[in-house]
Each structure stands twice: as C-alpha cells, then as structure tokens.
mmJSON file of the N, C-alpha and C atoms, coordinates in Angstrom:
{"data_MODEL":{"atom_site":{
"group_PDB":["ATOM","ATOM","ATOM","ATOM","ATOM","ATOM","ATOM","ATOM","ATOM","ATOM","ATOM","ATOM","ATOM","ATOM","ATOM","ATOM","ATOM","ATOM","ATOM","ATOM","ATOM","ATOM","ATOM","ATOM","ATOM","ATOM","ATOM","ATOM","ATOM","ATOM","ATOM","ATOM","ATOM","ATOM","ATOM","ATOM","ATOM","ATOM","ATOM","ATOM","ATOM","ATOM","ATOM","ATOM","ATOM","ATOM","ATOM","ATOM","ATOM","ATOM","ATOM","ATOM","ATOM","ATOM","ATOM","ATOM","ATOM","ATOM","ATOM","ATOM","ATOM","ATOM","ATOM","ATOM","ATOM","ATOM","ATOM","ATOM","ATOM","ATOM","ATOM","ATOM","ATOM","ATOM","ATOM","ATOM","ATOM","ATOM","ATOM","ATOM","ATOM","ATOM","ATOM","ATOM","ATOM","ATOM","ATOM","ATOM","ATOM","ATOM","ATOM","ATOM","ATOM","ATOM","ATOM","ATOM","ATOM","ATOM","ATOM","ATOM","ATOM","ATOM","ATOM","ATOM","ATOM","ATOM","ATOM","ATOM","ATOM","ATOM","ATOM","ATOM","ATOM","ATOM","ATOM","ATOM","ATOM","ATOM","ATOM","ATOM","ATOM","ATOM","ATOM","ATOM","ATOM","ATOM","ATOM","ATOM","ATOM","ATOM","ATOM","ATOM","ATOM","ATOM","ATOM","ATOM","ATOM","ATOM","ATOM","ATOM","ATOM","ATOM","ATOM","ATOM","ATOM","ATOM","ATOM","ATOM","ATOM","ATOM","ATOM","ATOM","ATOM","ATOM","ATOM","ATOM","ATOM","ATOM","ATOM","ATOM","ATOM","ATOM","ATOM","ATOM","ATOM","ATOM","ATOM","ATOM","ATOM","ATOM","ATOM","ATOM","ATOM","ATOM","ATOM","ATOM","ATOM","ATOM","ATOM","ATOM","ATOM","ATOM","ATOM","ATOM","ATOM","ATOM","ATOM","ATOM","ATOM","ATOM","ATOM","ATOM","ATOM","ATOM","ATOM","ATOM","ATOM","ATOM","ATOM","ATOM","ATOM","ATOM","ATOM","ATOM"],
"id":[1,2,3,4,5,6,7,8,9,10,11,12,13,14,15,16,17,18,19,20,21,22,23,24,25,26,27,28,29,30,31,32,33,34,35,36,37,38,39,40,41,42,43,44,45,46,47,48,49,50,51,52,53,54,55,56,57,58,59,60,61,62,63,64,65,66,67,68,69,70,71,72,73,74,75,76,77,78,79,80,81,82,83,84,85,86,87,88,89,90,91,92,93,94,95,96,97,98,99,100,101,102,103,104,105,106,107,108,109,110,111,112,113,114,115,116,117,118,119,120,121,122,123,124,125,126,127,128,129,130,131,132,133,134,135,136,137,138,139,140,141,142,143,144,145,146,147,148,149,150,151,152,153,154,155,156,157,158,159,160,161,162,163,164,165,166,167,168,169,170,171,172,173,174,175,176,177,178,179,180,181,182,183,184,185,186,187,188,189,190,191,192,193,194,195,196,197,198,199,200,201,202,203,204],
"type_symbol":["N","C","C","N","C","C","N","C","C","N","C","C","N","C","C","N","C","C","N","C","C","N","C","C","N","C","C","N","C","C","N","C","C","N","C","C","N","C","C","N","C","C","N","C","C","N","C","C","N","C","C","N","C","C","N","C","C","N","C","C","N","C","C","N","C","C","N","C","C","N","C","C","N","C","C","N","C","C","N","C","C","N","C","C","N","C","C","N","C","C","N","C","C","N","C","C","N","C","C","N","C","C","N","C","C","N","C","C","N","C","C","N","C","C","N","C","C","N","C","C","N","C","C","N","C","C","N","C","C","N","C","C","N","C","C","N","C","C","N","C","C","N","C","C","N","C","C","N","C","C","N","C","C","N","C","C","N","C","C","N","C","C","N","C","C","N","C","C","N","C","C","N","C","C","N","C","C","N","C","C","N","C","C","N","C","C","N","C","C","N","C","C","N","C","C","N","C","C","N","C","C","N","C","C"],
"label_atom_id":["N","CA","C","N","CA","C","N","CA","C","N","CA","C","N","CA","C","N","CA","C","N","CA","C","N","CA","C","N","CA","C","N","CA","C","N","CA","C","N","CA","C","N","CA","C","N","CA","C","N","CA","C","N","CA","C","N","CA","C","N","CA","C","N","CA","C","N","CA","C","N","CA","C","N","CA","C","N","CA","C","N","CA","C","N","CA","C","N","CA","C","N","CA","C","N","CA","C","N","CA","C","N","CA","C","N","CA","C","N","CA","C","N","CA","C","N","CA","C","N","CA","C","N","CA","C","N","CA","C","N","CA","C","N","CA","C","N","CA","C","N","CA","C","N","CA","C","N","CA","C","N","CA","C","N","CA","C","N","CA","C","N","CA","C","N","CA","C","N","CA","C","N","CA","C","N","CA","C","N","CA","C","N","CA","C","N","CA","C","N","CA","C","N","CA","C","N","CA","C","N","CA","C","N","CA","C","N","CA","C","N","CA","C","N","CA","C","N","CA","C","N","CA","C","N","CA","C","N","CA","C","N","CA","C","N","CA","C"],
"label_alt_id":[null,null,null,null,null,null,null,null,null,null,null,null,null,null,null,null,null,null,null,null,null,null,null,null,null,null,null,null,null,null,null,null,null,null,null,null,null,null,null,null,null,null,null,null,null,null,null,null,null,null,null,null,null,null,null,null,null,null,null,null,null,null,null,null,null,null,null,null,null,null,null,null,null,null,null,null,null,null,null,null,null,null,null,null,null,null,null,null,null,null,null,null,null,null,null,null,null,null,null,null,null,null,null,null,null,null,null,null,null,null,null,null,null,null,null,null,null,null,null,null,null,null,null,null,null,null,null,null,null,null,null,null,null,null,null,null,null,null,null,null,null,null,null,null,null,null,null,null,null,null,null,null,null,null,null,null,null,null,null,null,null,null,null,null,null,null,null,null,null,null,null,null,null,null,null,null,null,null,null,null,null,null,null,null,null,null,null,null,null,null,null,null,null,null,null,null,null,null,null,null,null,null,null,null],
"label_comp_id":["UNK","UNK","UNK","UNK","UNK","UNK","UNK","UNK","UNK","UNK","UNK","UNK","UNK","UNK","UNK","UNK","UNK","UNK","UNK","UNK","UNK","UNK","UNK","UNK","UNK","UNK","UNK","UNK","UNK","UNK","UNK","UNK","UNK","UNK","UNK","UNK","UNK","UNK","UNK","UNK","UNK","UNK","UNK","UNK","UNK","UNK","UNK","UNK","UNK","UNK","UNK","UNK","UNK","UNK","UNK","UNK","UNK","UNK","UNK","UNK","UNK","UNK","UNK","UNK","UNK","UNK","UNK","UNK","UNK","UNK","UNK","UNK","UNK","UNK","UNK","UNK","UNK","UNK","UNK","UNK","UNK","UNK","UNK","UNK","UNK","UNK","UNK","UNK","UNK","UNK","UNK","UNK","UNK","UNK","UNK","UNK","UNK","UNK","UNK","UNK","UNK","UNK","UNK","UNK","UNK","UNK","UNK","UNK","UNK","UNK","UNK","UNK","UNK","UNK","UNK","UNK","UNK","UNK","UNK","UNK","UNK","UNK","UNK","UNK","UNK","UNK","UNK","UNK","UNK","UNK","UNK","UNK","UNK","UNK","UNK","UNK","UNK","UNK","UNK","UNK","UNK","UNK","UNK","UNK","UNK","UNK","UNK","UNK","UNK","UNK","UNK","UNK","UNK","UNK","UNK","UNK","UNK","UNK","UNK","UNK","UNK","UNK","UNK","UNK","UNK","UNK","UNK","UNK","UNK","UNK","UNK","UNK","UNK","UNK","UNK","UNK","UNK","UNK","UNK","UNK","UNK","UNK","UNK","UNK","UNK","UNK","UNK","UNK","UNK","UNK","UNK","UNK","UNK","UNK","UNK","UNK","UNK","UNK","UNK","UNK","UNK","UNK","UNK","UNK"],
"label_asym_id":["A","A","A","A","A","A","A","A","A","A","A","A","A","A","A","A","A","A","A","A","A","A","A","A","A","A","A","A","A","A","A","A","A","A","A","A","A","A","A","A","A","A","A","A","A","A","A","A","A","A","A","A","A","A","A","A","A","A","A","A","A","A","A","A","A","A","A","A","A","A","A","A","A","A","A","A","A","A","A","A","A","A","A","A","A","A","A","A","A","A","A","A","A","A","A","A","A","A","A","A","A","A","A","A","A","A","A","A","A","A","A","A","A","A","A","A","A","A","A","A","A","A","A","A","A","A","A","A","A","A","A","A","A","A","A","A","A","A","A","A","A","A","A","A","A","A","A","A","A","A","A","A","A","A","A","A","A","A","A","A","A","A","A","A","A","A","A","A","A","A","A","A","A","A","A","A","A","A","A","A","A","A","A","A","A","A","A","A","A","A","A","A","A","A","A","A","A","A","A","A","A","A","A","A"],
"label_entity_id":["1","1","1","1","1","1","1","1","1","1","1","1","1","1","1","1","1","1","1","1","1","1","1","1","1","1","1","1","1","1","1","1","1","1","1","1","1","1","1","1","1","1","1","1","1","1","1","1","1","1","1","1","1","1","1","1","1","1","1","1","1","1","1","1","1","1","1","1","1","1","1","1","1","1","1","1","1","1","1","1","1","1","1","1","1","1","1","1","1","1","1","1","1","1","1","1","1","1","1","1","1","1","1","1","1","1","1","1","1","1","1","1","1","1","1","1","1","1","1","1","1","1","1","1","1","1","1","1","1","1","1","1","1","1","1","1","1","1","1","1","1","1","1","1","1","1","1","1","1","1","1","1","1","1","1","1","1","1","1","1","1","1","1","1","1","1","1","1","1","1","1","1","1","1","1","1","1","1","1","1","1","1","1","1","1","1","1","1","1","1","1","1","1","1","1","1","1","1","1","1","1","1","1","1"],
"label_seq_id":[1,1,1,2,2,2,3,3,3,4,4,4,5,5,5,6,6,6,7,7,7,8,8,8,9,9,9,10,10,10,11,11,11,12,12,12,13,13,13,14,14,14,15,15,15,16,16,16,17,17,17,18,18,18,19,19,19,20,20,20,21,21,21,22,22,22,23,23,23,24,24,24,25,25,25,26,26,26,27,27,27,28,28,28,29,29,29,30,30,30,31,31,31,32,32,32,33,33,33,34,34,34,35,35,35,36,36,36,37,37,37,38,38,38,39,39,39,40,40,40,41,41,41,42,42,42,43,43,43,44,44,44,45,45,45,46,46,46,47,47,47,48,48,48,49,49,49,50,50,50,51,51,51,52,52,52,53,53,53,54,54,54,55,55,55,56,56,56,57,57,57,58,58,58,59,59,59,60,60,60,61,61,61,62,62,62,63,63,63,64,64,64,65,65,65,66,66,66,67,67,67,68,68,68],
"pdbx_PDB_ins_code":[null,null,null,null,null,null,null,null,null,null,null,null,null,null,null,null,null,null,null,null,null,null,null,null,null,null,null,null,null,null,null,null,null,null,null,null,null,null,null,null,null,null,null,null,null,null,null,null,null,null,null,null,null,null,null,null,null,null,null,null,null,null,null,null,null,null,null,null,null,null,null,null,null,null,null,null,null,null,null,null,null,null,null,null,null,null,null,null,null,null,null,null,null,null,null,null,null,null,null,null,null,null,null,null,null,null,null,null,null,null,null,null,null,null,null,null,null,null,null,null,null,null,null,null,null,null,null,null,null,null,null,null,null,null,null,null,null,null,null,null,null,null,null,null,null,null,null,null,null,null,null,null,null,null,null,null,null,null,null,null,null,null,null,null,null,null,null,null,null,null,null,null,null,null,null,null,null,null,null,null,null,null,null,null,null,null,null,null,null,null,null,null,null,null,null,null,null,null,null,null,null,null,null,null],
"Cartn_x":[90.927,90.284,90.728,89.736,90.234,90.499,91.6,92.445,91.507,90.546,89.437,88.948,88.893,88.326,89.266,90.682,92.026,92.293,91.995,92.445,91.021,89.916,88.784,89.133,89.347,89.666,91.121,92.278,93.237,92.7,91.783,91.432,90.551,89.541,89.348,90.082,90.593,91.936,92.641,92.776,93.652,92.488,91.352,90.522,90.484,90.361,90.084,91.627,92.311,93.803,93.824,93.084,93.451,92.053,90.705,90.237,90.248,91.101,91.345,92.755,93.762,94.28,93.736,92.686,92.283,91.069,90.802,89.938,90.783,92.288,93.162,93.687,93.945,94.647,93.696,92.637,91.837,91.093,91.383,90.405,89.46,88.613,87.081,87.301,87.047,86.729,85.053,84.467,83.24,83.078,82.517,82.228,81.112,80.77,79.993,79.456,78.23,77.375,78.721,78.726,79.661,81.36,81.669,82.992,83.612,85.376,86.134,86.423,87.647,87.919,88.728,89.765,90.593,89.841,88.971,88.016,87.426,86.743,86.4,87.16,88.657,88.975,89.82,89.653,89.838,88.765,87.762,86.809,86.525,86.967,86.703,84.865,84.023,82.583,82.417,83.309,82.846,84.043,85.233,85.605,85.524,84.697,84.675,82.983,81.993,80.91,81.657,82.713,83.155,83.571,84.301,84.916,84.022,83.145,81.971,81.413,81.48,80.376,81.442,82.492,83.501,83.595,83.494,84.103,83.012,81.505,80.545,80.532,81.02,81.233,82.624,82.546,84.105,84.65,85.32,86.305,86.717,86.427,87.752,88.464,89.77,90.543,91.064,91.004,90.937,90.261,89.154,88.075,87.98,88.256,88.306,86.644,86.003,84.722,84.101,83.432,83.196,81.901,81.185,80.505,80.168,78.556,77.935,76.923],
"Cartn_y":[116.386,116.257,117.444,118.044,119.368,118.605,120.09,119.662,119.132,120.09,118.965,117.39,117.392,116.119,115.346,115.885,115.075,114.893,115.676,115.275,114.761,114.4,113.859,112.419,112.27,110.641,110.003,111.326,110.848,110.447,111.288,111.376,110.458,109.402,108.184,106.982,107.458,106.153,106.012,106.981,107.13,106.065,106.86,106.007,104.898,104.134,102.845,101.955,102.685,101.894,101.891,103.029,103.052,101.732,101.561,101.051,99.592,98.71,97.813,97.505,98.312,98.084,97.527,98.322,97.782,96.22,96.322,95.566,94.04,94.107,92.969,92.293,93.685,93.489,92.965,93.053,92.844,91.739,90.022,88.864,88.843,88.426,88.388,86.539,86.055,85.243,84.917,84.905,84.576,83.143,83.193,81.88,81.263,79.809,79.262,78.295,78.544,77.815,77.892,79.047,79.406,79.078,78.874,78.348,78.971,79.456,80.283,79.483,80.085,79.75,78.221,78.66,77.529,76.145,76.449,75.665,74.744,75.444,74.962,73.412,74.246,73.736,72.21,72.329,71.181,70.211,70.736,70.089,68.934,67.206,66.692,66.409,66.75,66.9,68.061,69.134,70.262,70.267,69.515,69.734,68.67,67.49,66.473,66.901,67.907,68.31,69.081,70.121,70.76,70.74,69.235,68.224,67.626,67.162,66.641,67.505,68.786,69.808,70.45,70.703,70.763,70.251,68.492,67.552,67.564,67.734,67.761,69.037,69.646,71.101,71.609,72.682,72.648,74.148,74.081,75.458,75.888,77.51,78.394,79.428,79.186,78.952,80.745,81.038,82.36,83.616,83.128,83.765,83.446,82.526,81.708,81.547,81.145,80.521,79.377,78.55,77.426,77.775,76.908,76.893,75.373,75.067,74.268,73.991],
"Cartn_z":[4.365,5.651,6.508,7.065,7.766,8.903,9.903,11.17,12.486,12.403,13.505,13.592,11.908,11.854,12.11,11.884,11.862,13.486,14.659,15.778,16.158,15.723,16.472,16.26,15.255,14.545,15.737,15.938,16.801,18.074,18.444,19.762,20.198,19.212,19.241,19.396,18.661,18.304,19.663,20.739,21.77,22.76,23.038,23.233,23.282,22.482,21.68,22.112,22.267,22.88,24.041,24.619,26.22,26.951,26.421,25.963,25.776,24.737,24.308,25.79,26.09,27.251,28.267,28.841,30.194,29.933,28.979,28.64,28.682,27.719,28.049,29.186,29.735,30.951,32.339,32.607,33.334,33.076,33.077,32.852,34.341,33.793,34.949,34.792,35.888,36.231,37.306,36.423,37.184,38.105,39.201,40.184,40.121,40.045,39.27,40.574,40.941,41.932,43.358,43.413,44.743,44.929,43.83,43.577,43.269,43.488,42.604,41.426,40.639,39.291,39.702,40.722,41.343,41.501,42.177,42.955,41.945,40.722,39.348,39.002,38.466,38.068,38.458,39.527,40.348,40.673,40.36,40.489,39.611,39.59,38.384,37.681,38.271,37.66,36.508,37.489,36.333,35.654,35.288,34.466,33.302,33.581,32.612,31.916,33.014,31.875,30.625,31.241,30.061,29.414,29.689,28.548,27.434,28.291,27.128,26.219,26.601,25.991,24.866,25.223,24.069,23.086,23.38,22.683,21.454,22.015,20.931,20.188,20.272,19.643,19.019,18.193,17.756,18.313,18.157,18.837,17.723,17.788,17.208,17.889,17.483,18.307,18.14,17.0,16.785,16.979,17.883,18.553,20.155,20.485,21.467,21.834,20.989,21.381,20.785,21.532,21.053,20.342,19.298,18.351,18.487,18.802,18.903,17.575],
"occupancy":[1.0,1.0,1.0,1.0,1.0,1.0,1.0,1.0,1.0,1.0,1.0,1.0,1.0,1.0,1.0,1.0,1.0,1.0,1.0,1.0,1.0,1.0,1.0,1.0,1.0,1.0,1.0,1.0,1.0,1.0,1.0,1.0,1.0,1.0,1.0,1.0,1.0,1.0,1.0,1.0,1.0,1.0,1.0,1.0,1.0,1.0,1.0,1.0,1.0,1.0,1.0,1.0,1.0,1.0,1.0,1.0,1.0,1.0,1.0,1.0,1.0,1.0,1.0,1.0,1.0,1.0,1.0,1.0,1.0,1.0,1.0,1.0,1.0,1.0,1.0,1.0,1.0,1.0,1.0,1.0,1.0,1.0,1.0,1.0,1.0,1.0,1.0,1.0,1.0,1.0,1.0,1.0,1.0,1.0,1.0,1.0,1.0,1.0,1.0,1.0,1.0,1.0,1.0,1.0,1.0,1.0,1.0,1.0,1.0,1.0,1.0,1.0,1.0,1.0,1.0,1.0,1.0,1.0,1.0,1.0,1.0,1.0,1.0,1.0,1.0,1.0,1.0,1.0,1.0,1.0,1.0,1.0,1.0,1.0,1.0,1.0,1.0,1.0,1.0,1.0,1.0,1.0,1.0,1.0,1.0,1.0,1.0,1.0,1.0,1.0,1.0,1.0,1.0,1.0,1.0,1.0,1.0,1.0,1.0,1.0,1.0,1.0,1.0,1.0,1.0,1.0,1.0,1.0,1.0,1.0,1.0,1.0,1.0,1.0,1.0,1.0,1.0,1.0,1.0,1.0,1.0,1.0,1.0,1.0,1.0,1.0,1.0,1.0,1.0,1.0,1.0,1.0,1.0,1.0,1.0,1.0,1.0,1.0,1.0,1.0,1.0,1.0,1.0,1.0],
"B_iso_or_equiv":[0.0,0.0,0.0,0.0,0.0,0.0,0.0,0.0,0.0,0.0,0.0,0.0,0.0,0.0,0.0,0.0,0.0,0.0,0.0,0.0,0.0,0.0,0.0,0.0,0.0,0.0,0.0,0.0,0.0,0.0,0.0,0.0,0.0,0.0,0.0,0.0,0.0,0.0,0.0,0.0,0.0,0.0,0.0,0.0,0.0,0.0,0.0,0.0,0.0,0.0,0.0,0.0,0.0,0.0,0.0,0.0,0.0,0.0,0.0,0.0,0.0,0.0,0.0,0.0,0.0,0.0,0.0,0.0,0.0,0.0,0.0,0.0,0.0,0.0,0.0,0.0,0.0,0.0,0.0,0.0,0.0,0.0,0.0,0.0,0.0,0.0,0.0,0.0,0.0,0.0,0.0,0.0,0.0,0.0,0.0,0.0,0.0,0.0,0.0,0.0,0.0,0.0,0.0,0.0,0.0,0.0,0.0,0.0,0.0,0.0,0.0,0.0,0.0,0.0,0.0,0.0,0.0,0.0,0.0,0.0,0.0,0.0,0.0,0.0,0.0,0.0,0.0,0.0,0.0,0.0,0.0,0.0,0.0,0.0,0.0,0.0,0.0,0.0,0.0,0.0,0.0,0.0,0.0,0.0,0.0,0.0,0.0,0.0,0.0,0.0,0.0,0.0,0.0,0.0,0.0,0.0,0.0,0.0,0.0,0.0,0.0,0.0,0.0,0.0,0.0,0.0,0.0,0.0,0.0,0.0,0.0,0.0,0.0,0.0,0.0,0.0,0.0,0.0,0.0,0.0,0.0,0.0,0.0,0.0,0.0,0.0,0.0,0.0,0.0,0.0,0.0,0.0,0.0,0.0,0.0,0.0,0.0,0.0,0.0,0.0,0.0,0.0,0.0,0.0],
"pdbx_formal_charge":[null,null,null,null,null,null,null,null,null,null,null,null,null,null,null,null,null,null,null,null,null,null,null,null,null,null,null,null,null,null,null,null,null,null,null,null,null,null,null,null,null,null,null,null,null,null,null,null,null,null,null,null,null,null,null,null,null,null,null,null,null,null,null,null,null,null,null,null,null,null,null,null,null,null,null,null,null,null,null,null,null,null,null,null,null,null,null,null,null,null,null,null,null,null,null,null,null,null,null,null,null,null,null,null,null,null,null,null,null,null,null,null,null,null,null,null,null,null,null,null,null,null,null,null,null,null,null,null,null,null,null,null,null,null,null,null,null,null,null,null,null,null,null,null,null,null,null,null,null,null,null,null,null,null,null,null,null,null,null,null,null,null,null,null,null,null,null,null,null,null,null,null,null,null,null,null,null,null,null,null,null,null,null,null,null,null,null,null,null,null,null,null,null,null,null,null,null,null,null,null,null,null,null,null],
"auth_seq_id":[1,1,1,2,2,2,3,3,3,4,4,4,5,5,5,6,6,6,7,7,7,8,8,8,9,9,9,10,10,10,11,11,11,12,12,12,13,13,13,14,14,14,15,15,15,16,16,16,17,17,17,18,18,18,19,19,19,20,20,20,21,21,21,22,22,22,23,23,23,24,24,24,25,25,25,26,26,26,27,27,27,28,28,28,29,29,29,30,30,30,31,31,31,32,32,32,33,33,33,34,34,34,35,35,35,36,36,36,37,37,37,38,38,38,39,39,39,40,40,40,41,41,41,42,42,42,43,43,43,44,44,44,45,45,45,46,46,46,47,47,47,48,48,48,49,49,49,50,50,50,51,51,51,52,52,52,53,53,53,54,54,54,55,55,55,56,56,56,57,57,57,58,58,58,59,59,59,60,60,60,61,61,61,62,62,62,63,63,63,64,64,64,65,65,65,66,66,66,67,67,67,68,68,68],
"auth_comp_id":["UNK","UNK","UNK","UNK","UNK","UNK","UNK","UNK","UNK","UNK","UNK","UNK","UNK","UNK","UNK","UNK","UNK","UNK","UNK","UNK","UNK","UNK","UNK","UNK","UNK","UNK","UNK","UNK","UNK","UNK","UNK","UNK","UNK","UNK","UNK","UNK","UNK","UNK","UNK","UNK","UNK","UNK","UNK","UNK","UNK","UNK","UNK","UNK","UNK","UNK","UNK","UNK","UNK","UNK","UNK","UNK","UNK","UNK","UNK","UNK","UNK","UNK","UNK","UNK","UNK","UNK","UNK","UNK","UNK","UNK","UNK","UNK","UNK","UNK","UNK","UNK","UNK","UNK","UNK","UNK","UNK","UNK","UNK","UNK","UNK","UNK","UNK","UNK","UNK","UNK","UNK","UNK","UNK","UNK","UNK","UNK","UNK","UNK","UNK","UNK","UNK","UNK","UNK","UNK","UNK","UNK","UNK","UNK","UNK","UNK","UNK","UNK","UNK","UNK","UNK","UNK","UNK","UNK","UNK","UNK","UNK","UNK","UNK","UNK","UNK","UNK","UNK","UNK","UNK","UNK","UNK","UNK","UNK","UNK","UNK","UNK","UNK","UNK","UNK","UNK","UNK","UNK","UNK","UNK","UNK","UNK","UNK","UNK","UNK","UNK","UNK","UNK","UNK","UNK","UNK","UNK","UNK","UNK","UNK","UNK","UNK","UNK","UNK","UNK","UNK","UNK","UNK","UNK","UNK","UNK","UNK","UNK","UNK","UNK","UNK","UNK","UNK","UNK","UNK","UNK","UNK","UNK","UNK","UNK","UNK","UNK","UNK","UNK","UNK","UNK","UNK","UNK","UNK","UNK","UNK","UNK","UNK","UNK","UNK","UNK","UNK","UNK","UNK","UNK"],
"auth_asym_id":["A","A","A","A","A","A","A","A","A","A","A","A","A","A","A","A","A","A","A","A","A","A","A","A","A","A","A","A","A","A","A","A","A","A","A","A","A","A","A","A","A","A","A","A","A","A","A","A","A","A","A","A","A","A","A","A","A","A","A","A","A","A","A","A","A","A","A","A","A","A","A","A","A","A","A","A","A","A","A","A","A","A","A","A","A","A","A","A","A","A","A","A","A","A","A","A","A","A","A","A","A","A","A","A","A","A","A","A","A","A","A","A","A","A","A","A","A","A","A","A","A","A","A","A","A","A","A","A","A","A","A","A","A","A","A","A","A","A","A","A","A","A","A","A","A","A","A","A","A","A","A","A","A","A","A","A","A","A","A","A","A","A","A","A","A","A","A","A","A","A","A","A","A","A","A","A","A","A","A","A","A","A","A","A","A","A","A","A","A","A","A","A","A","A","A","A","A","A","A","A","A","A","A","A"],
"auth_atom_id":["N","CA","C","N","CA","C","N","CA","C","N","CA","C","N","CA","C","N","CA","C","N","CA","C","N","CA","C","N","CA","C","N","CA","C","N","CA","C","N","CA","C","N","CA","C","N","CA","C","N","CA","C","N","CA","C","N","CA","C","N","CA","C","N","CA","C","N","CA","C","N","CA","C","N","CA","C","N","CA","C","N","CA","C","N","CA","C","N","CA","C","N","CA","C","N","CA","C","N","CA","C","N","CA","C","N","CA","C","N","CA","C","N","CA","C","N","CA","C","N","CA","C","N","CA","C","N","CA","C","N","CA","C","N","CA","C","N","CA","C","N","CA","C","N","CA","C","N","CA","C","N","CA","C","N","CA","C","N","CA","C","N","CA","C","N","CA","C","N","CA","C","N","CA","C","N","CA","C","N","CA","C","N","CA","C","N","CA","C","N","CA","C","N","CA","C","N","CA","C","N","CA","C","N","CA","C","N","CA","C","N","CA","C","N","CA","C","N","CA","C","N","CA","C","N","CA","C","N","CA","C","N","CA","C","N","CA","C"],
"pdbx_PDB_model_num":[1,1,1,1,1,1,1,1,1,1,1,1,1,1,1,1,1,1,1,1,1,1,1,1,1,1,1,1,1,1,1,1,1,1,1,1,1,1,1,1,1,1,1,1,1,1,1,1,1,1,1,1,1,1,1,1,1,1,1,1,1,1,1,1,1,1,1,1,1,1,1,1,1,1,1,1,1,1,1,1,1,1,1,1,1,1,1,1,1,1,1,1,1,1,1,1,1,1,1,1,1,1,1,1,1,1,1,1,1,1,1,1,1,1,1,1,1,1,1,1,1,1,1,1,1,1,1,1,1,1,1,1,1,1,1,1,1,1,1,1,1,1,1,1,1,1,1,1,1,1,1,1,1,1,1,1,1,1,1,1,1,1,1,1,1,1,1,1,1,1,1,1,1,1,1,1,1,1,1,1,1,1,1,1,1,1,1,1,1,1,1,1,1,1,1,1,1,1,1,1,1,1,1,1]
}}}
C-alpha cells in the first residue's frame, strides 16, 4: 500500500473518532407535545403508554431498539 493511501486511510480513521466522540457525547433529547424529557418522564400517562408498547414488543438490548 503506498504512503498516501496509508495516511488517507489514517486521516479517516481520525475522523471517524473525532466523529463517533461528539456523536456519544452529545444525547438529544427531543420534547414530545411541548414537554421536556423531565416533564415526560414524570408524567404517569406517557409513561405507562410506553410501558405498554414495550411490553408488546421485544427489546434489544444491544442495539438499544425496540423491535415490534
């Protein structure tokens, strides 16, 4: 593999970390019919729909998404 191709591949890779960093580090919390996240989750309506909607569905847990 010649030396260009060898620092283009690095110079992705740097990318892709700096990248995958901000991407971790930064959770979004979206607000749902005017509500914060707090607000949500205190809420016992919306948290027993999302109970139900879980419960019929399975989770993986290694993805963190549910699968209906």
């Amino acid at each position: 593999m010649s030396r260009r191709a060898m620092m283009i591949l690095v110079g992705l890779t740097a990318l892709n970390a700096v990248a995958l960093t901000i991407n971790v580090s930064l959770p979004l919390r979206a607000a749902v019919g005017g509500k914060t996240y707090k607000e949500l989750v205190a809420d016992p309506d919306f948290t027993s729909a999302v109970q139900s909607i879980v419960q019929k569905c399975g989770v993986n847990v290694d993805i963190a998404k549910v699968i209906c």
